[in-house]
Backbone as a chain_set.jsonl record, in Angstrom:
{"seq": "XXXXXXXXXXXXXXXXXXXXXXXXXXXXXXXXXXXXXXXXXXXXXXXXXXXXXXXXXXXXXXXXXXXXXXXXXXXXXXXXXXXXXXXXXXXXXXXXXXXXXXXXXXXXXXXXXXXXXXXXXXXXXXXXXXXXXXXXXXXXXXXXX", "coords": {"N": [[-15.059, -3.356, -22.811], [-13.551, -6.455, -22.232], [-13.909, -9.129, -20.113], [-11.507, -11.287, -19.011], [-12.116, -14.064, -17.559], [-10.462, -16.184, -16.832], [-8.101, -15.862, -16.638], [-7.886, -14.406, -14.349], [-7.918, -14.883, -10.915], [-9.275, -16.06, -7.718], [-9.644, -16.714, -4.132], [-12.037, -17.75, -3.187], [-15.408, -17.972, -5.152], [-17.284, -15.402, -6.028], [-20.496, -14.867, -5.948], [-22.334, -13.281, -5.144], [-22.29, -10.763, -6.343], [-23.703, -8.177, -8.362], [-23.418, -7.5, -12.246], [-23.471, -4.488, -13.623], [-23.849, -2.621, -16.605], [-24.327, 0.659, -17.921], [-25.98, 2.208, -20.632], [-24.876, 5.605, -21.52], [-25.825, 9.111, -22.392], [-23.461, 11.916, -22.678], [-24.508, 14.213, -21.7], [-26.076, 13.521, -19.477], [-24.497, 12.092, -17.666], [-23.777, 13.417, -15.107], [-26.281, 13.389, -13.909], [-27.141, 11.062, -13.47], [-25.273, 10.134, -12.18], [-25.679, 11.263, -9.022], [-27.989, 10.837, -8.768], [-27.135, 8.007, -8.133], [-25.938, 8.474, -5.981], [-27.265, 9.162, -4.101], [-28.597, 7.814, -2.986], [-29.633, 4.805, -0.505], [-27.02, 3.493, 1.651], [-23.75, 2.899, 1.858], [-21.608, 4.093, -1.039], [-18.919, 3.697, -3.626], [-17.288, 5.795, -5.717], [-15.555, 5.419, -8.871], [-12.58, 7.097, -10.27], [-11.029, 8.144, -13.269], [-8.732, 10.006, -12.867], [-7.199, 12.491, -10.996], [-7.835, 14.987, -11.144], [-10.467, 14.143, -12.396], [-11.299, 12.984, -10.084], [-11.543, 15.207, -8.186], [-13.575, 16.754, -9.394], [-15.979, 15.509, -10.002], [-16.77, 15.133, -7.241], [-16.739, 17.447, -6.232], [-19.48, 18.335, -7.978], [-20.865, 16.612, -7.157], [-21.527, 17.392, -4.579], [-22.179, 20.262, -4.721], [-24.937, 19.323, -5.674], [-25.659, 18.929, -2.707], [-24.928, 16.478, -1.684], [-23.306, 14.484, 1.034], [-19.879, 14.033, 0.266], [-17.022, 12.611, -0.103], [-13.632, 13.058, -1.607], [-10.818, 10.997, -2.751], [-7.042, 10.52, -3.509], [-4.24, 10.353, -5.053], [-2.913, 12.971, -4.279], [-3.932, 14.08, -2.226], [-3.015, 15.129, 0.93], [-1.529, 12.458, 3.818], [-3.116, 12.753, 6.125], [-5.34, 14.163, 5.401], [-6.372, 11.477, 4.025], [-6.34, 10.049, 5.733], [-8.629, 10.798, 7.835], [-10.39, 11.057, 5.152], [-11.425, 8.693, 4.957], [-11.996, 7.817, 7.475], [-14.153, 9.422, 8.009], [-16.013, 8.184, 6.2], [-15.778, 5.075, 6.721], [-17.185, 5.69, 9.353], [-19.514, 5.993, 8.476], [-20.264, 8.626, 8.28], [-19.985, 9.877, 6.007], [-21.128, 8.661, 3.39], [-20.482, 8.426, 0.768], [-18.351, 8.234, -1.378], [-15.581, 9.086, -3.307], [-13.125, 8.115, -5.757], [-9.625, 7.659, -7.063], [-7.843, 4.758, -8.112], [-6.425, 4.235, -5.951], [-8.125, 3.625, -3.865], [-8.697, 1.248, -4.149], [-7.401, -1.214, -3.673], [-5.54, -2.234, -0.204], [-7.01, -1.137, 0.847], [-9.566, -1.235, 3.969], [-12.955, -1.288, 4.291], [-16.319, -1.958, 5.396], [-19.833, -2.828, 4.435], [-19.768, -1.377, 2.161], [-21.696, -0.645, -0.603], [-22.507, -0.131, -2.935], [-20.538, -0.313, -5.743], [-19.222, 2.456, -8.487], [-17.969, 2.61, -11.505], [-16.974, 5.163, -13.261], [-14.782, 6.36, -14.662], [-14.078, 3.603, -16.791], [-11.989, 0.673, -16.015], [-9.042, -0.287, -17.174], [-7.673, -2.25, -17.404], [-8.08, -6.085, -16.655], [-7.663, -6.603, -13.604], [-7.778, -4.374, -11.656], [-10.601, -3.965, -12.407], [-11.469, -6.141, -11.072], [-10.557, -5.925, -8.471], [-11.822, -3.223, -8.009], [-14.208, -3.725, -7.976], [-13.98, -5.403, -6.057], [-14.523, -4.046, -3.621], [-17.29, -4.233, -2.913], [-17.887, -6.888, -2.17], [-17.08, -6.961, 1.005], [-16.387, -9.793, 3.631], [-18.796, -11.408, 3.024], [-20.44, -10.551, 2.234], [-23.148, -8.631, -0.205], [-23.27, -7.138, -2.942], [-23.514, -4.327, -5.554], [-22.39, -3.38, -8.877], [-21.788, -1.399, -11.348], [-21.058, -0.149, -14.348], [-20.274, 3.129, -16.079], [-20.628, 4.244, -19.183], [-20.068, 5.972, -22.373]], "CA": [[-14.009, -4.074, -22.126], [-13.571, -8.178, -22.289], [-13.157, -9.302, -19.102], [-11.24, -13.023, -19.624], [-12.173, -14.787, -16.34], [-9.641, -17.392, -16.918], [-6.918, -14.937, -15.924], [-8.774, -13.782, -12.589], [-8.064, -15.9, -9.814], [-9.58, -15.475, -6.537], [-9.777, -18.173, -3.224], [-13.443, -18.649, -3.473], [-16.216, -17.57, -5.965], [-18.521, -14.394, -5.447], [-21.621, -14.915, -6.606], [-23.137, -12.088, -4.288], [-22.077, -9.542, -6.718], [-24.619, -8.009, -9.347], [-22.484, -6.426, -12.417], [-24.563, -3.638, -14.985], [-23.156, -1.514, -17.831], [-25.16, 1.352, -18.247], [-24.689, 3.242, -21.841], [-25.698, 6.857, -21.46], [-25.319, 10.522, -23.197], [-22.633, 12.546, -22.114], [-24.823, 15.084, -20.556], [-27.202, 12.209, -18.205], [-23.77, 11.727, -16.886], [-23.898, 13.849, -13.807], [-27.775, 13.173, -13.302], [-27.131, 9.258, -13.397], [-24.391, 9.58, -10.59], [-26.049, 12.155, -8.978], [-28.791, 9.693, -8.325], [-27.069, 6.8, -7.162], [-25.325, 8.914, -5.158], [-28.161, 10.091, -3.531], [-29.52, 6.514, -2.089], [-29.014, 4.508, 0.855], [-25.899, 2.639, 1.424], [-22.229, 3.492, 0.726], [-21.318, 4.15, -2.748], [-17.187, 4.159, -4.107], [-17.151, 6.107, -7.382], [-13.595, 5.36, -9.327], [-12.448, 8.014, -11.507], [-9.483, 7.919, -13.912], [-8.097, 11.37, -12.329], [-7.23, 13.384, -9.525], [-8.388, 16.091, -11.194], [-11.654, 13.893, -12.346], [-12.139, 12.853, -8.589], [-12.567, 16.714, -7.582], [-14.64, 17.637, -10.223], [-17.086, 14.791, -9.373], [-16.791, 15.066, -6.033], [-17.316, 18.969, -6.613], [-20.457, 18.709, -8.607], [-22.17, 15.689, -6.077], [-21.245, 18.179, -3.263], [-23.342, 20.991, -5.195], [-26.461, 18.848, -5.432], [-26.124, 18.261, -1.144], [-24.805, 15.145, -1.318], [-22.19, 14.252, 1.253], [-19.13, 13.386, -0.361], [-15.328, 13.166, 0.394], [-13.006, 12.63, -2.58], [-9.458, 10.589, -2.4], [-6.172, 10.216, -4.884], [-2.724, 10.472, -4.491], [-2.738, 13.846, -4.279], [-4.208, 14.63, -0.858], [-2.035, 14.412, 2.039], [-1.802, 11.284, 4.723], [-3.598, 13.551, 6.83], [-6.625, 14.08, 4.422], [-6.601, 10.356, 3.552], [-6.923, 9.24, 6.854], [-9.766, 11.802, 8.067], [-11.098, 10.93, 4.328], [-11.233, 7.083, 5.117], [-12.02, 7.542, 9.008], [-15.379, 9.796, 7.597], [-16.246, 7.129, 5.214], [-15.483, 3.916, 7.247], [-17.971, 5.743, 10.582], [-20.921, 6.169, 7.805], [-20.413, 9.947, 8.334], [-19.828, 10.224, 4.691], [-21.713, 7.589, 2.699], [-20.037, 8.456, -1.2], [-16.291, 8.377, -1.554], [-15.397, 9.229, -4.959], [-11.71, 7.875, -5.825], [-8.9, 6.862, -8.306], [-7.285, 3.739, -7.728], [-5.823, 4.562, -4.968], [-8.899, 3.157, -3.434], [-9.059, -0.123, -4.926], [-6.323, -2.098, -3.092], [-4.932, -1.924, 0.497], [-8.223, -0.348, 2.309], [-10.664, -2.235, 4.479], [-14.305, -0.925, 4.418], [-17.326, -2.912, 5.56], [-20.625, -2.478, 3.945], [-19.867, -1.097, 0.662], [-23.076, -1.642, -1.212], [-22.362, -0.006, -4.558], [-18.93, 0.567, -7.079], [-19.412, 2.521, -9.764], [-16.59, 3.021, -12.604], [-17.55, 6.416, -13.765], [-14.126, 6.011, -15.567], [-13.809, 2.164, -16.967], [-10.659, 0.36, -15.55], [-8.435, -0.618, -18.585], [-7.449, -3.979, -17.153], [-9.34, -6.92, -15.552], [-7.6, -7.289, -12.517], [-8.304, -3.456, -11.847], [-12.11, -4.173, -12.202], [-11.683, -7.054, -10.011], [-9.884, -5.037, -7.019], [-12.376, -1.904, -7.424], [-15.419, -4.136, -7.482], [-14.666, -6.348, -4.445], [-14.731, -3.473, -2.426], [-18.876, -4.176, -2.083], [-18.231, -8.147, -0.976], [-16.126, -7.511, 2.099], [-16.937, -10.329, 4.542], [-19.547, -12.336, 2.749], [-21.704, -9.127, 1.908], [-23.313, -8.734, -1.42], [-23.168, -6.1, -3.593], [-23.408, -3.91, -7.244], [-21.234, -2.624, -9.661], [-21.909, -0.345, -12.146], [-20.255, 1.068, -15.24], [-21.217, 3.82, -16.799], [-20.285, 4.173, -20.283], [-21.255, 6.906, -23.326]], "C": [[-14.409, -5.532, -22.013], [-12.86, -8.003, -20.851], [-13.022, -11.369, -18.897], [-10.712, -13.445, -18.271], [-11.34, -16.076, -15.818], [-8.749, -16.91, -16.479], [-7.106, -14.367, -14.794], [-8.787, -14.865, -11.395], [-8.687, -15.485, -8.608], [-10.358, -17.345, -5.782], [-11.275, -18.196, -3.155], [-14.577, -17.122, -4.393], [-17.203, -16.587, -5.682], [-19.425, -14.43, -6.387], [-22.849, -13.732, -6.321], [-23.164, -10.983, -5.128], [-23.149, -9.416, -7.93], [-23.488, -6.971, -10.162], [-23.852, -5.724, -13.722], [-23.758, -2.573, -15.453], [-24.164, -0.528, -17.637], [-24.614, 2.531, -19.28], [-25.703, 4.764, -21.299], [-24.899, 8.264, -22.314], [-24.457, 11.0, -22.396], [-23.424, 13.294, -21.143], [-26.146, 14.166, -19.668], [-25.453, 11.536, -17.423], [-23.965, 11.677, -15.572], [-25.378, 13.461, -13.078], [-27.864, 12.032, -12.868], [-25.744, 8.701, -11.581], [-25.182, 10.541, -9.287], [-27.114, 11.187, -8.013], [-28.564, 8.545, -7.792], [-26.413, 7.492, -6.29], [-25.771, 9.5, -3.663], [-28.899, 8.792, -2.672], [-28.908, 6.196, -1.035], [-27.879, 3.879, 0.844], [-24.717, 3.627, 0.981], [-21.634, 3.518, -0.538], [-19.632, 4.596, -2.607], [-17.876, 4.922, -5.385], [-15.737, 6.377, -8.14], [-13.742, 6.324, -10.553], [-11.42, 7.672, -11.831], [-8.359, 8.707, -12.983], [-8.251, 11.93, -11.378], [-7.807, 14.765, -9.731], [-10.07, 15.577, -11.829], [-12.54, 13.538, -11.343], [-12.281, 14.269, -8.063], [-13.327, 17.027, -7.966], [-16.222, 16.405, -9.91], [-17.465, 14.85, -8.501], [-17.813, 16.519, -5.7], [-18.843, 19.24, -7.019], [-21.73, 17.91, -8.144], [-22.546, 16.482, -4.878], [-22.544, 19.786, -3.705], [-24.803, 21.061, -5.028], [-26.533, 18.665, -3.981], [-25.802, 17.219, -1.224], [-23.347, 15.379, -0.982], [-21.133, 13.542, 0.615], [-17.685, 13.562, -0.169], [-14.822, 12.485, -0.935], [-11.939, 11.871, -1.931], [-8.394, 10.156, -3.549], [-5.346, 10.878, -3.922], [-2.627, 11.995, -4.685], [-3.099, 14.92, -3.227], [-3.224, 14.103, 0.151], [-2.503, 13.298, 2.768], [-2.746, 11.763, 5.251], [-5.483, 13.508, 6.657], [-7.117, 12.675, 4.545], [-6.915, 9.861, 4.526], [-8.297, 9.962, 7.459], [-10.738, 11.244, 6.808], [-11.967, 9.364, 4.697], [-12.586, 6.875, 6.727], [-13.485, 8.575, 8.871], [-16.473, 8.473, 7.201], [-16.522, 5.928, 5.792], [-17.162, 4.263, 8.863], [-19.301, 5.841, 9.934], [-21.066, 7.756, 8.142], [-21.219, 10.965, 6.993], [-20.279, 8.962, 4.022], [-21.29, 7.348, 0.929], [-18.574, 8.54, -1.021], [-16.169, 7.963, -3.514], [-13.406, 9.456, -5.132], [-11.034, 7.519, -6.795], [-8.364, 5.746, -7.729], [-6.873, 2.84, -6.377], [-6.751, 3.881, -3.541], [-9.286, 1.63, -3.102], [-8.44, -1.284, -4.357], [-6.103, -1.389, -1.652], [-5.777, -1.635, 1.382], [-9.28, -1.264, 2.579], [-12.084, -1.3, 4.496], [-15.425, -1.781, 4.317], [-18.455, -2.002, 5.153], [-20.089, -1.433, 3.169], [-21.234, -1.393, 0.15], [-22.79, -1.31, -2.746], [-20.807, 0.816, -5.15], [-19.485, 0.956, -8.202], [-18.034, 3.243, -10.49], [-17.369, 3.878, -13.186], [-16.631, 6.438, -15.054], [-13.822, 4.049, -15.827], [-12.438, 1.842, -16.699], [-10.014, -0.704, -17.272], [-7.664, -2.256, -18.185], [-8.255, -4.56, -15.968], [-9.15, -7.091, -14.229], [-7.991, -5.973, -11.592], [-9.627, -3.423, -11.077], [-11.972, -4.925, -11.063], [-11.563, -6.22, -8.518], [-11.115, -3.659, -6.66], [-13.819, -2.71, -7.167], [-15.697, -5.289, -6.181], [-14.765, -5.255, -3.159], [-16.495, -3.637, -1.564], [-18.819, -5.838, -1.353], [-17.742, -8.606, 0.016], [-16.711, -8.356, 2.821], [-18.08, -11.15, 4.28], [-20.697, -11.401, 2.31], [-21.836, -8.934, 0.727], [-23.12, -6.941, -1.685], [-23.267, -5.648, -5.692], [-22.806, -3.14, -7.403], [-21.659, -2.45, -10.557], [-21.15, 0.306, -12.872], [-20.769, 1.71, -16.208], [-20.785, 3.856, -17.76], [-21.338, 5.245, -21.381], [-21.037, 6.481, -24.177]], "O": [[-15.571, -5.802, -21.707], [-11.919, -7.313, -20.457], [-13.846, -12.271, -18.746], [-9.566, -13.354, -17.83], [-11.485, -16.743, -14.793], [-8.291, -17.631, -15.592], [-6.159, -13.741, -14.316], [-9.762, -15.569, -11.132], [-8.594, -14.267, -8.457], [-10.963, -18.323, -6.22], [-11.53, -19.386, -2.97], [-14.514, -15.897, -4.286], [-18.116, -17.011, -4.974], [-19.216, -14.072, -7.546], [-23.843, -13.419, -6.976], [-23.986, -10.115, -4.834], [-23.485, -10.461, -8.488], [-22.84, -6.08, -9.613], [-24.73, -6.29, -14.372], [-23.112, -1.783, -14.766], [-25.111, -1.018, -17.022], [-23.673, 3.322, -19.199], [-26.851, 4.838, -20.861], [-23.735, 8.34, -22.706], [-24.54, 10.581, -21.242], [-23.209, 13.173, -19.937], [-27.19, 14.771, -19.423], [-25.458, 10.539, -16.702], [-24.209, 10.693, -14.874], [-25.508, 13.279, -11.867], [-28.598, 11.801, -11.908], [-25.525, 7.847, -10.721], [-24.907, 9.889, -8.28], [-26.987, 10.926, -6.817], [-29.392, 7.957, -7.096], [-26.234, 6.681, -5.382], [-25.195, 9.973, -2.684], [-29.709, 8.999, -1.768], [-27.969, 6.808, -0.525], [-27.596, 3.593, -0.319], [-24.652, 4.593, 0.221], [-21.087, 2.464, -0.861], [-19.151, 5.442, -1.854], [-18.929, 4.544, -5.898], [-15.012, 7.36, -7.988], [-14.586, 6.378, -11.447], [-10.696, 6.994, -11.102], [-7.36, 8.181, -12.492], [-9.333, 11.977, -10.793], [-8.174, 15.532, -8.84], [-10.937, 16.451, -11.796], [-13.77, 13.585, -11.318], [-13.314, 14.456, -7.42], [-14.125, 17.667, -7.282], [-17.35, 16.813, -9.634], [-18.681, 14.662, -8.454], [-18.938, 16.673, -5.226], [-19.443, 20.193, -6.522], [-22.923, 18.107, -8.378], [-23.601, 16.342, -4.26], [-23.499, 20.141, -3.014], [-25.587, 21.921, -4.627], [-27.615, 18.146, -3.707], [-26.648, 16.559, -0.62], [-22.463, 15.912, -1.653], [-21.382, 12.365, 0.355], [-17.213, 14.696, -0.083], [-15.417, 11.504, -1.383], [-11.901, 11.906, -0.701], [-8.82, 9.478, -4.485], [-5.427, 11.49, -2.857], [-1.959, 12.148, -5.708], [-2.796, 16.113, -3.209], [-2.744, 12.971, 0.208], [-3.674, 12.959, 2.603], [-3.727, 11.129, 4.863], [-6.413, 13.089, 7.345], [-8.199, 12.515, 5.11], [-7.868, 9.086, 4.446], [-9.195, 9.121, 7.397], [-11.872, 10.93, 7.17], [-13.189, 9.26, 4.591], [-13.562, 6.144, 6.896], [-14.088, 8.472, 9.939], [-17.431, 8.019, 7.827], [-17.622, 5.495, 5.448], [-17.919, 3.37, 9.245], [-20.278, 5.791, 10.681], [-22.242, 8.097, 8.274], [-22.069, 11.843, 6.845], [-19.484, 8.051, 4.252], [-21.644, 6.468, 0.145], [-18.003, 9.221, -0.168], [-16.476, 7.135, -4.371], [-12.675, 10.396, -4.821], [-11.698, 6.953, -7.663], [-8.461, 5.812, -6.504], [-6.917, 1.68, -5.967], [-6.233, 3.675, -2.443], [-9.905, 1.08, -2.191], [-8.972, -2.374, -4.566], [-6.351, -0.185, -1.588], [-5.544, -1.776, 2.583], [-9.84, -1.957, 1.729], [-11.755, -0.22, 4.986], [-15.604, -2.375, 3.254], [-18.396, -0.783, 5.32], [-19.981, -0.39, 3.814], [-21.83, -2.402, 0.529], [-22.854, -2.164, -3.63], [-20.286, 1.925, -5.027], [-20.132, 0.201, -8.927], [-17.326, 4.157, -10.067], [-18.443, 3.5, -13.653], [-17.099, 6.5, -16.191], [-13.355, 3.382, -14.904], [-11.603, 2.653, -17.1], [-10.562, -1.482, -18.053], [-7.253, -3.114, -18.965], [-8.787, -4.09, -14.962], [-10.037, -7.582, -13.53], [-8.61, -6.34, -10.593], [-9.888, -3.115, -9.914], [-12.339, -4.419, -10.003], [-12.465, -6.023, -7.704], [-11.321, -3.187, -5.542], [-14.522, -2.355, -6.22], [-16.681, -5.779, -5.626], [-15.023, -5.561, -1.994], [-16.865, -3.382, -0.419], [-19.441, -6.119, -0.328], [-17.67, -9.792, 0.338], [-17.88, -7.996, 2.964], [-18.512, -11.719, 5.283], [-21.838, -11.811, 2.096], [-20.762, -8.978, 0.128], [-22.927, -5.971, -0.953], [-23.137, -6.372, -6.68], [-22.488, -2.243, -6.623], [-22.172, -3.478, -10.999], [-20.513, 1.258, -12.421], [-21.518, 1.245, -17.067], [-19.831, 3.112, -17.531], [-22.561, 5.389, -21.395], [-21.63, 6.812, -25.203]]}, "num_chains": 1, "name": "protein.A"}
């Protein structure tokens, strides 16, 4: 993915942010999230799908790692309980589609990772400022096979 910074506007410059590709085999998928999933700090993980945010969610939840999923496909209900986990540091991983990316406030974020790559730049932009709310740094991470 080209991401053409000339088309990206934003009212002042984040420099706080660290961004890293990481190529890997199909099967070091799960081991590679698995592991960041597993550190300190709050982690987003954006999936394409509502049925790729359960199955991630599903298979971090396996290894013991707290994790709440979210996509348009859980009720208000869910989403707010999901959020209102997430937001108290209850739940430290939130693994989401889009749906994530715009509209929600969360302080301390520390790491985004695009598990699925966002197919346009503004996309990327929206899922990776979730780590510099408020002047707070942060990394972003895409994984790629």
């Amino acid at each position: 993915m080209q991401l053409d910074v000339e088309k990206c506007t934003a009212t002042n410059p984040v420099s706080s942010m660290e961004h890293h590709v990481f190529v890997l085999q199909s099967s070091d998928k799960d081991q590679v999230n698995a592991s960041i999933a597993s550190r300190e700090g709050r982690t987003i993980f954006f999936v394409r799908t509502q049925h790729g945010v359960d199955r991630l969610a599903d298979r971090l939840a396996l290894k013991g790692i707290p994790v709440r999923a979210l996509h348009c496909g859980k009720t208000q209900a869910v989403h707010n309980r999901t959020l209102a986990q997430f937001k108290s540091g209850a739940t430290k991983v939130l693994v989401a589609t889009d749906v994530a990316a715009r509209g929600i406030h969360v302080d301390d974020v520390s790491h985004v990772v695009h598990v699925d790559a966002p197919t346009d730049p503004k996309d990327y932009l929206h899922r990776a400022g979730r780590t510099v709310r408020a002047g707070e740094s942060g990394v972003v991470a895409t994984l790629t096979t």
